[in-house]
C-alpha positions as CSV (number, residue, x, y, z in Angstrom):
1,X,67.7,56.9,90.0
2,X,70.2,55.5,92.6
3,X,71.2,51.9,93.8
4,X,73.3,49.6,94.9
5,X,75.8,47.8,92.5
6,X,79.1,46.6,91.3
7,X,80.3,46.5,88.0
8,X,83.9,46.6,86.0
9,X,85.7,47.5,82.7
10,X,89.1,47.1,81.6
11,X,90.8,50.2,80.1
12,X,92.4,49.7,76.7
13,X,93.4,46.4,77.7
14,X,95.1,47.2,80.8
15,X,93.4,44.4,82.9
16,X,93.1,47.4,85.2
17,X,89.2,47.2,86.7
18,X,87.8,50.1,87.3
19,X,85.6,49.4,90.1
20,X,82.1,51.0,90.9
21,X,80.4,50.1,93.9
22,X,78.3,51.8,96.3
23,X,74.8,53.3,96.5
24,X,74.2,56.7,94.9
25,X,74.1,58.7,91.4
26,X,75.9,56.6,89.3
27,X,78.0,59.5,87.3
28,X,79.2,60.7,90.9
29,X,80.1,57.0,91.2
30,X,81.8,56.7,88.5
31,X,83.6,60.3,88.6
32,X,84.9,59.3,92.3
33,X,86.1,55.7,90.7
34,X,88.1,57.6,88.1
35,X,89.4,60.1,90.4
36,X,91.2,57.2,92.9
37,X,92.6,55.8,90.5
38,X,94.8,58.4,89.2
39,X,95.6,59.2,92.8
40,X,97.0,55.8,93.3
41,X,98.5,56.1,90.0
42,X,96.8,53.3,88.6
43,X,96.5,55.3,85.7
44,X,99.7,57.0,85.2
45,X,99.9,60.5,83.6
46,X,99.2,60.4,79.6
47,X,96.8,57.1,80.0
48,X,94.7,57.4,77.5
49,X,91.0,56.1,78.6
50,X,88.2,54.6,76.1
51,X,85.8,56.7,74.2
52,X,83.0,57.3,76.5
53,X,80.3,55.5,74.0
54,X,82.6,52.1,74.7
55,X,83.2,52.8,78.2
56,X,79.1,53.7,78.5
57,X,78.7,50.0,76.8
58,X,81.2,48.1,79.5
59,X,79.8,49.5,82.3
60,X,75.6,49.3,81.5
61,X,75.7,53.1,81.3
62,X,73.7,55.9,79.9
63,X,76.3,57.6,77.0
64,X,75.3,60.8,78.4
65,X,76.3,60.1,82.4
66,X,80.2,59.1,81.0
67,X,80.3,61.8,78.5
68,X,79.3,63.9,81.7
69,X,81.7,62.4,84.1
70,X,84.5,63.0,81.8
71,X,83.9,66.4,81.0
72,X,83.5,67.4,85.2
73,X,87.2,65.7,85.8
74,X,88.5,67.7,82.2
75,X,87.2,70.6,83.7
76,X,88.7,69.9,87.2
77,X,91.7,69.1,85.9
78,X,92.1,65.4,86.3
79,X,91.7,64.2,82.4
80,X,92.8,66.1,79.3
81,X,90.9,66.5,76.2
82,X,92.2,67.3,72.6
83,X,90.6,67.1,69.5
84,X,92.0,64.2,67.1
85,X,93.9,61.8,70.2
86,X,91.0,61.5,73.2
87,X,90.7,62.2,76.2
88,X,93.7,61.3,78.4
89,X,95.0,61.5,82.2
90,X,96.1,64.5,82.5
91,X,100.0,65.4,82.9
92,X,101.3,65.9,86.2
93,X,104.8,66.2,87.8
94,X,104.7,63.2,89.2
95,X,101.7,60.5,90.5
96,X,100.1,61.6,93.4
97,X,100.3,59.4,97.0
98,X,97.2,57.7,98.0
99,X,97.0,59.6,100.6
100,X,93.5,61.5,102.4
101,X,92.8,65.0,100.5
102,X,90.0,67.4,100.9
103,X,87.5,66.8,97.3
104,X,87.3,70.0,96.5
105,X,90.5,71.9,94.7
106,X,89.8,75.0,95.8
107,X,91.0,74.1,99.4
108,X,94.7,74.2,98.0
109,X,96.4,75.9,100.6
110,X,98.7,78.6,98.5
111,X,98.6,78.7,94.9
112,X,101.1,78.2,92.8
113,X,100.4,80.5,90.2
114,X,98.8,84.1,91.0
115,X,96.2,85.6,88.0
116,X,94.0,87.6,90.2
117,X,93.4,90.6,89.5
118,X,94.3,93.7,91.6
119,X,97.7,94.3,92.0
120,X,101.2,94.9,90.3
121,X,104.4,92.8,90.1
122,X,105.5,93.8,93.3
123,X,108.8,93.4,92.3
124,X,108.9,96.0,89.4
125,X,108.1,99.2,92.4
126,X,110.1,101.8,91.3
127,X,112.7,102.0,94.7
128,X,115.7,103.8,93.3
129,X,113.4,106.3,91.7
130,X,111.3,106.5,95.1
131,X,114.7,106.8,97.4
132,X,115.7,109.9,95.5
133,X,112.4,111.4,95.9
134,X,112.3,110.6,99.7
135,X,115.2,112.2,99.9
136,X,114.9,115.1,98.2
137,X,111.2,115.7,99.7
138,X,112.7,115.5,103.0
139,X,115.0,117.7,102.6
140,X,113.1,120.1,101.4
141,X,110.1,119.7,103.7
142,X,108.7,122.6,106.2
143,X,108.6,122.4,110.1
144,X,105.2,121.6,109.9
145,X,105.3,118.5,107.9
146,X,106.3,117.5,111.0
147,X,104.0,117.9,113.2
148,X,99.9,116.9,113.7
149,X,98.8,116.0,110.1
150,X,96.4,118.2,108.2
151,X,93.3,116.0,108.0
152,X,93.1,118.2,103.8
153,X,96.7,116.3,103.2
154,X,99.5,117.6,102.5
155,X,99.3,121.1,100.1
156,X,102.4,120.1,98.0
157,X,100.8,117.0,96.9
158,X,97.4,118.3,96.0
159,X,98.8,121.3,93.9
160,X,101.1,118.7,92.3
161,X,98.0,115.8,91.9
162,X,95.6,118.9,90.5
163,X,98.3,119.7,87.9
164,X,98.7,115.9,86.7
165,X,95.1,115.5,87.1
166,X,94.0,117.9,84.6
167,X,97.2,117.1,82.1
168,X,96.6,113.1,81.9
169,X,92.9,113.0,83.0
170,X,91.0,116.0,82.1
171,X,89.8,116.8,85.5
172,X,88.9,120.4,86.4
173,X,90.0,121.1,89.9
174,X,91.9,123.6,92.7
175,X,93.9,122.2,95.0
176,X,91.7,123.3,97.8
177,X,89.0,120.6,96.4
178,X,91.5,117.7,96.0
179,X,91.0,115.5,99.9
180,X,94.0,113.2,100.4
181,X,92.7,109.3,101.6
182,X,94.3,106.1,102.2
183,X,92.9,104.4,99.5
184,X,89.8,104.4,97.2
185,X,88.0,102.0,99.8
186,X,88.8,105.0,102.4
187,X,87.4,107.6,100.3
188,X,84.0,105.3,99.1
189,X,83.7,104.9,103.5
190,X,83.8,109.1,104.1
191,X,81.7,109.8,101.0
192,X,79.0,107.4,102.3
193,X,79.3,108.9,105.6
194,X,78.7,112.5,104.2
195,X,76.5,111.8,101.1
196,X,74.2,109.0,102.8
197,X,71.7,106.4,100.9
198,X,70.7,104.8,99.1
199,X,73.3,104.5,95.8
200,X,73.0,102.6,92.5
201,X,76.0,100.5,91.6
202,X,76.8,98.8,88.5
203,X,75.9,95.0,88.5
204,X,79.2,94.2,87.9
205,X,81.7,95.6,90.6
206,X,84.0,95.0,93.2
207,X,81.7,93.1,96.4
208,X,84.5,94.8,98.7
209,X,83.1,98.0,97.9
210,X,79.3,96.8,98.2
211,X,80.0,95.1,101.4
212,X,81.8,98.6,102.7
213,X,78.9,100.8,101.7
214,X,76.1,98.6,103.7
215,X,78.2,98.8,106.6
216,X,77.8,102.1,106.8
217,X,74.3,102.0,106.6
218,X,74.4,102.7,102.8
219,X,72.5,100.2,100.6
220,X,73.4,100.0,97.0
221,X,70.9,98.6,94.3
222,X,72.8,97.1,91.0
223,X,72.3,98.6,87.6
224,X,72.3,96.6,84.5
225,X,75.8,96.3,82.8
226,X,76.4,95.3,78.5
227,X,79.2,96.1,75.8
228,X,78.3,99.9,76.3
229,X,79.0,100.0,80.4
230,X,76.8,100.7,82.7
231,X,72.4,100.7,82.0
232,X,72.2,104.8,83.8
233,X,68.8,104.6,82.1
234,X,68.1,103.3,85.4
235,X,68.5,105.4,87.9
236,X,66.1,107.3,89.5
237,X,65.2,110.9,91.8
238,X,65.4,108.3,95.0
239,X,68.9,107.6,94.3
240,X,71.4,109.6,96.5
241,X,74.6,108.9,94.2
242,X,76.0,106.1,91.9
243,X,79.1,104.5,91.9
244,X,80.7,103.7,88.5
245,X,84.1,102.6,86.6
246,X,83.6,104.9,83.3
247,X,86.9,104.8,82.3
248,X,87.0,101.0,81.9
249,X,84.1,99.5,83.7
250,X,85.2,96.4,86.4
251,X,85.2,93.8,85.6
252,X,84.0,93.2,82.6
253,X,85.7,96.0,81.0
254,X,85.0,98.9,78.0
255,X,85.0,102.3,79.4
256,X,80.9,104.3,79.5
257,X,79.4,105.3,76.2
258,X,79.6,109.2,75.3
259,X,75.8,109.3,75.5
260,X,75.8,107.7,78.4
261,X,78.4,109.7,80.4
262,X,76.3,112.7,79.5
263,X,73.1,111.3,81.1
264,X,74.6,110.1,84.1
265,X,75.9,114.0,84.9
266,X,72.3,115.0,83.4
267,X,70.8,112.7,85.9
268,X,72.7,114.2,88.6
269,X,72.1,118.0,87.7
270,X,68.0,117.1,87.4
271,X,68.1,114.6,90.7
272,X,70.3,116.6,92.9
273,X,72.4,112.9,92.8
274,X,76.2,112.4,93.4
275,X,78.2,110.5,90.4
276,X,81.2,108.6,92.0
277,X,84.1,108.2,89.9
278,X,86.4,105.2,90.6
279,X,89.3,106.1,88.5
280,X,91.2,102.7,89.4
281,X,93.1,102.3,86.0
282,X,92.4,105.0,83.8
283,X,95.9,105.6,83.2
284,X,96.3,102.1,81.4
285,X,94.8,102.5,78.3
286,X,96.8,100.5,75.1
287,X,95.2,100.8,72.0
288,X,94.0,104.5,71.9
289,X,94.5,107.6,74.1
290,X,92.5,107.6,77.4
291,X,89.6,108.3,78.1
292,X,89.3,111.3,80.2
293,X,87.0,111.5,83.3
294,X,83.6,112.0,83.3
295,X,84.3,114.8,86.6
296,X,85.5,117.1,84.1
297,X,82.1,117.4,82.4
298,X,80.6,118.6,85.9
299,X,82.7,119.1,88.5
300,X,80.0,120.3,90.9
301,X,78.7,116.8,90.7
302,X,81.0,114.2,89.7
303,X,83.4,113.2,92.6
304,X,86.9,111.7,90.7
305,X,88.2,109.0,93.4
306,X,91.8,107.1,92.7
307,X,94.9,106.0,94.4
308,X,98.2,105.1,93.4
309,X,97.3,101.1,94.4
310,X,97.6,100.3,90.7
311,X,100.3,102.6,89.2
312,X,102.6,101.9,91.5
313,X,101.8,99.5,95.1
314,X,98.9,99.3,97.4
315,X,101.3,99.0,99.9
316,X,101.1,103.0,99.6
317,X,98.2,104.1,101.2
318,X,97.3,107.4,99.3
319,X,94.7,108.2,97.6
320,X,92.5,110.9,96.6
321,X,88.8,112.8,96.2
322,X,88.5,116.0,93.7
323,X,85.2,117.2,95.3
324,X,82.4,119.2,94.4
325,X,82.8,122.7,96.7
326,X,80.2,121.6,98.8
327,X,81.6,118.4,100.0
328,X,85.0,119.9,100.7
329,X,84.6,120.7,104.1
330,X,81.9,118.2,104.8
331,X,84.3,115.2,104.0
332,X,87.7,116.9,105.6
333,X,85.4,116.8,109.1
334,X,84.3,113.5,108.2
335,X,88.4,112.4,108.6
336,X,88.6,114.2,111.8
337,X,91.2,117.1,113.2
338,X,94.1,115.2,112.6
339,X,95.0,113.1,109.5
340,X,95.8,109.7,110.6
341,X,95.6,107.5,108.0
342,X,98.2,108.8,105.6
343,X,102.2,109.4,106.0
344,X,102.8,113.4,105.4
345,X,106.4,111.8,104.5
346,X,105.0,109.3,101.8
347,X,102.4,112.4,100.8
348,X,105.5,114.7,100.0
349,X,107.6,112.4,98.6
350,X,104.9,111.2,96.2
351,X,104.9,115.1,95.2
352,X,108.2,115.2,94.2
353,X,107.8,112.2,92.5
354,X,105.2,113.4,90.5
355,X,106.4,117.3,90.2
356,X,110.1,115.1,89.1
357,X,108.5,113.4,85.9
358,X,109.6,110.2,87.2
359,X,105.8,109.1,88.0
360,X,105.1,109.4,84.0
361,X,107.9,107.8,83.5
362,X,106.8,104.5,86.1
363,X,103.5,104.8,84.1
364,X,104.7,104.4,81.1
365,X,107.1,101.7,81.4
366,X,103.9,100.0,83.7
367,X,101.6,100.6,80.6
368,X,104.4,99.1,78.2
369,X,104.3,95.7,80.4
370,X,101.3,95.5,80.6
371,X,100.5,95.6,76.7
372,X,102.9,93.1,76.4
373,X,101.4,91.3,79.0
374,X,97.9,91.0,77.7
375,X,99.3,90.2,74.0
376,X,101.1,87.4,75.5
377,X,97.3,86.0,77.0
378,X,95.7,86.8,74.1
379,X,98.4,84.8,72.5
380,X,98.9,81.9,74.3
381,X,94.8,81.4,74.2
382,X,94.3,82.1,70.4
383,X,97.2,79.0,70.0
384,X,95.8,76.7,72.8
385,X,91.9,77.8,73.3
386,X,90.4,79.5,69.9
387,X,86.7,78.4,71.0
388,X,87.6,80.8,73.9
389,X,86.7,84.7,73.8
390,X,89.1,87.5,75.6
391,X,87.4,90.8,76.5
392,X,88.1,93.8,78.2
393,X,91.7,93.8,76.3
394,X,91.6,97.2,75.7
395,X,92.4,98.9,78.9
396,X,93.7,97.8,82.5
397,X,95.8,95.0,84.0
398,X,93.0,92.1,83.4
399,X,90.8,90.3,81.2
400,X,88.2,88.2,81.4
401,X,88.3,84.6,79.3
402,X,84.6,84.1,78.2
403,X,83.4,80.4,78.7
404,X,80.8,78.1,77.8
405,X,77.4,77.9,79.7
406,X,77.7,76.2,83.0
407,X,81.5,76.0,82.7
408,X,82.6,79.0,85.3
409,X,82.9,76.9,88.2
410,X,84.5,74.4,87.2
411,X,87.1,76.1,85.5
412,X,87.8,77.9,88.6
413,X,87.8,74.2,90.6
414,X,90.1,73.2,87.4
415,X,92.6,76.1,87.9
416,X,92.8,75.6,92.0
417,X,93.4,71.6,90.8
418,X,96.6,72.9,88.6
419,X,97.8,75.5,91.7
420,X,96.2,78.4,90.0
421,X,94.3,81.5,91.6
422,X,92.1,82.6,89.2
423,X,88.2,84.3,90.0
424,X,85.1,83.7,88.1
425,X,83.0,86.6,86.6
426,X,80.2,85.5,89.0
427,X,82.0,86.6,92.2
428,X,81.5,90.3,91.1
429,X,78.0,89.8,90.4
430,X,75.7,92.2,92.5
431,X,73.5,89.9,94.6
432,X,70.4,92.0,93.4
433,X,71.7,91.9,90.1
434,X,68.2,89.8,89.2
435,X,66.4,92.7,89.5
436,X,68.6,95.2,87.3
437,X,67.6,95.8,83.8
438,X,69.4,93.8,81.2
439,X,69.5,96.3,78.1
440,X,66.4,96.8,76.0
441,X,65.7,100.6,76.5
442,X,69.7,101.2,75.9
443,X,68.9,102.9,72.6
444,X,66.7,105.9,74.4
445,X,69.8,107.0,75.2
446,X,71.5,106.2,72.1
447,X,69.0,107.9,70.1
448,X,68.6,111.0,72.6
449,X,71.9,112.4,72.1
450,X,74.1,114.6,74.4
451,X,71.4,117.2,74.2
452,X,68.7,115.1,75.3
453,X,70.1,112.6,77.8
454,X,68.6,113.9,80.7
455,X,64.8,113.8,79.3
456,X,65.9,110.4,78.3
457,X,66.7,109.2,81.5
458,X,63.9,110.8,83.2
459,X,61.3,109.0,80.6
460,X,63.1,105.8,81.0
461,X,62.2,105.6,84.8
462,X,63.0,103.3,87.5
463,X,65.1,99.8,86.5
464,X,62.9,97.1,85.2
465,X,62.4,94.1,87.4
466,X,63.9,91.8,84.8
467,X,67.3,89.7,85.1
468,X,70.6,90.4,84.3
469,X,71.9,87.5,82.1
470,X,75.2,86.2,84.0
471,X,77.7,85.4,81.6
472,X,80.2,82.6,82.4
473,X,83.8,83.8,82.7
474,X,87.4,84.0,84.4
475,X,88.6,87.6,85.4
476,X,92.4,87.2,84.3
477,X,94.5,89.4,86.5
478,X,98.0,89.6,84.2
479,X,100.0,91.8,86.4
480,X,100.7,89.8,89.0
481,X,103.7,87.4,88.2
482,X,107.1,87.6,88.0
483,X,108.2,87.9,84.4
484,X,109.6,84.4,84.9
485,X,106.7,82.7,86.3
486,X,103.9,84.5,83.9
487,X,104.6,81.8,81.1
488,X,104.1,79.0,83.7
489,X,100.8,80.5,84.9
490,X,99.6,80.9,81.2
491,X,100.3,77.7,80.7
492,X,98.2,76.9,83.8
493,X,95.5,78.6,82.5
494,X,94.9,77.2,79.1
495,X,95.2,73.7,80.7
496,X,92.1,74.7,83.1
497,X,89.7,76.0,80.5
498,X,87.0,73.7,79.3
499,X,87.6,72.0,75.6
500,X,86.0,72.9,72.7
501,X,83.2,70.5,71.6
502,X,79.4,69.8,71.5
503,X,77.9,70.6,74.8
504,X,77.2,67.3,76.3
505,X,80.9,66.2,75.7
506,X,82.5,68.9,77.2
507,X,80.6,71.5,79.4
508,X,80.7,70.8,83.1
509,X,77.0,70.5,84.7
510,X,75.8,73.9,85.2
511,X,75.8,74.8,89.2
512,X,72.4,74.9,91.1
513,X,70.9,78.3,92.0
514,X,71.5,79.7,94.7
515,X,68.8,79.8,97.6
516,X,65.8,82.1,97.4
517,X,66.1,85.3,99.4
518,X,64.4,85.4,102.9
């Protein structure tokens, strides 16, 4: 219903009016009335406003639409909720200027706080450590490393990456099948080149990675993802290769079931199918030992892809592929005659770092921060947000903060409102994820055991055409800040999550669908 009117309440005896006028919803109306007034600073920081059933009364509202209005602006950042004193204006620095802004917070120009996921503390690189090696690896290097670039990489760093490899990770390889890269996005582009479509993906991923297959002509369809990683029941003899996370599947964390691991390489042996192992964290595991890669079940048909993005900066552009045989020499013409994408100086100096012990030694302080980073969230959200859930703790250098139905958005709008980048669980969602199979035929597998995996699978058949249930979230990247700043963007984070309460008080609207599909 929408019309034109005019009405007025005073807040708590403020003999301020809070005007409402125009022609539209009337919640929208009164959200927008709300929102002017604490950019005026009208109501100043720590006002506390009427009980919505009393404010509903003044105005000749439905208790619902205020109940609703209030929870959009908690969730956005504008009002604060606590159980026991209200729901107040939320506390700011300082009032802000009437002054034109975009609606929207997510058109802050630069956050102030940084919890997306992805990256280190750029500040903790290891540069003394580094120095020495450069200078010891240059030193040391032949002519050669001079001159036109092997397209292979450099031979000192694949003998010292096969030796580390097969220490920390399990994986079974010879230098000569180790192919140096740029990155793991560089690898994923020459693999697609050689290997071809189409590939399964999990429904849950990286859309970089999607979006960098299908431009190379290679189409990806999602597979269903739950608490034991990803649905490989659903793969089929049409599917060229699949890309997974085993180790500690992204983003919504856990590492691939035993049972499972041993279908997906009995898939591949029966199919003739290519596994793809993104190794992007495997090193960071905190409450057990890792979990060693699936490539070293089968080598001739797992391919183990990582970098040193992670571990130490993705300002280094090195990474790697431990290949089946057959690929070798397929994927090193792929990169050309030369290499040209990779330093051989930062190749061999990343050797000696390695062959010097001074890499474990990065790793393990990294993996020592980083506990103590996630204890810290898990902390500060157990004080400040029990009705919250943290998952994916286990393993990595993020989290994801599970949220009410209907509540993602908003708490991403909320966190951009308090200067915070954060990303909802729904940007990794696999835009075919609708048609992925959300979990019923998982105990096939279960049940089959290693022995049997592949007859599993095979009886399984193709995915069913049946949705994957999104589940509201925030991916919590804690690497990222400065040890100084982490506290402040904790703090920023708590005060953007929804509060805890019966639906219709506190859970934002939920978003609209998005558009059919051509």
């Amino acid at each position: 219903m929408t019309d034109s009117w005019v009405n007025s309440a005073e807040i708590l005896g403020s003999d301020l009016p809070l005007e409402l006028s125009g022609t539209g919803n009337r919640r929208a109306l009164l959200m927008d009335a709300l929102r002017e007034a604490v950019r005026s600073g009208r109501l100043a920081p720590g006002t506390r406003l009427p009980p919505y059933r009393s404010l509903a009364a003044d105005l000749g509202l439905a208790r619902n639409t205020v109940a609703d209005a209030y929870a959009e602006l908690v969730a956005e950042g504008w009002l604060a909720a606590r159980q026991g004193s209200g729901t107040r204006v939320a506390e700011r620095a300082a009032p802000v200027t009437p002054v034109h802004r975009p609606r929207t917070p997510e058109r802050v120009a630069r956050p102030v706080h940084d919890l997306v996921q992805g990256q280190p503390d750029p500040s903790v690189f290891p540069r003394t450590a580094w120095l020495a090696s450069a200078r010891r690896a240059l030193a040391a290097a032949p002519d050669d490393a001079f001159g036109p670039g092997d397209p292979h990489g450099r031979p000192e760093l694949r003998r010292a990456l096969a030796g580390y490899l097969a220490r920390v990770r399990g994986v079974r390889a010879s230098p000569e099948r180790i192919v140096l890269c740029s990155g793991a996005a560089h690898g994923l582009r020459l693999l697609a080149e050689v290997v071809g479509g189409p590939w399964a993906a999990e429904a849950y991923g990286l859309p970089f990675h999607r979006e960098l297959l299908a431009s190379h002509g290679v189409g990806t369809r999602p597979l269903g993802v739950d608490a034991d990683g990803a649905r490989v029941d659903g793969l089929t003899r049409h599917d060229r290769a699949v890309l997974l996370t085993p180790a500690h599947q992204f983003p919504t964390g856990g590492p691939l079931h035993p049972a499972r691991r041993a279908a997906v390489v009995d898939w591949a042996r029966a199919a003739g199918g290519l596994v793809v192992e993104d190794d992007y964290d495997g090193e960071f595991r905190y409450d057990r030992q890792p979990v060693g890669a699936v490539q070293g079940l089968d080598p001739e048909h797992v391919v183990l892809v990582g970098s040193v993005s992670k571990s130490l900066s993705p300002a280094l552009r090195i990474g790697w592929m431990v290949l089946p045989q057959r690929l070798v020499a397929p994927v090193v013409a792929a990169k050309g005659e030369r290499e040209q994408f990779s330093s051989a100086t930062e190749q061999l100096t990343l050797a000696d770092f390695i062959e010097s012990g001074a890499y474990d030694r990065q790793v393990r302080r990294m993996r020592q921060r980083h506990r103590r980073r996630r204890d810290q969230l898990v902390d500060a959200l157990h004080a400040r947000a029990p009705h919250v859930r943290v998952t994916g703790i286990a393993a990595g250098l993020h989290a994801v903060v599970e949220l009410p139905p209907g509540t993602e958005r908003s708490a991403v709008r909320a966190a951009a409102w308090q200067g915070l980048a954060v990303e909802g669980l729904g940007d990794y969602l696999h835009p075919g994820a609708e048609h992925a199979t959300p979990g019923p035929r998982a105990s096939r597998t279960h049940r089959a055991g290693a022995a049997g995996n592949a007859d599993a699978v095979r009886a399984a058949g193709p995915a069913d055409a049946s949705p994957v249930p999104h589940r509201d979230g925030l991916v919590v990247g804690y690497a990222t800040p400065a040890e100084s700043a982490y506290p402040e963007a904790l703090d920023a984070l708590c005060r953007s999550l929804p509060p805890a309460g019966p639906p219709s008080a506190t859970a934002a609207p939920a978003p609209p669908p998005p558009p059919a599909a051509p």
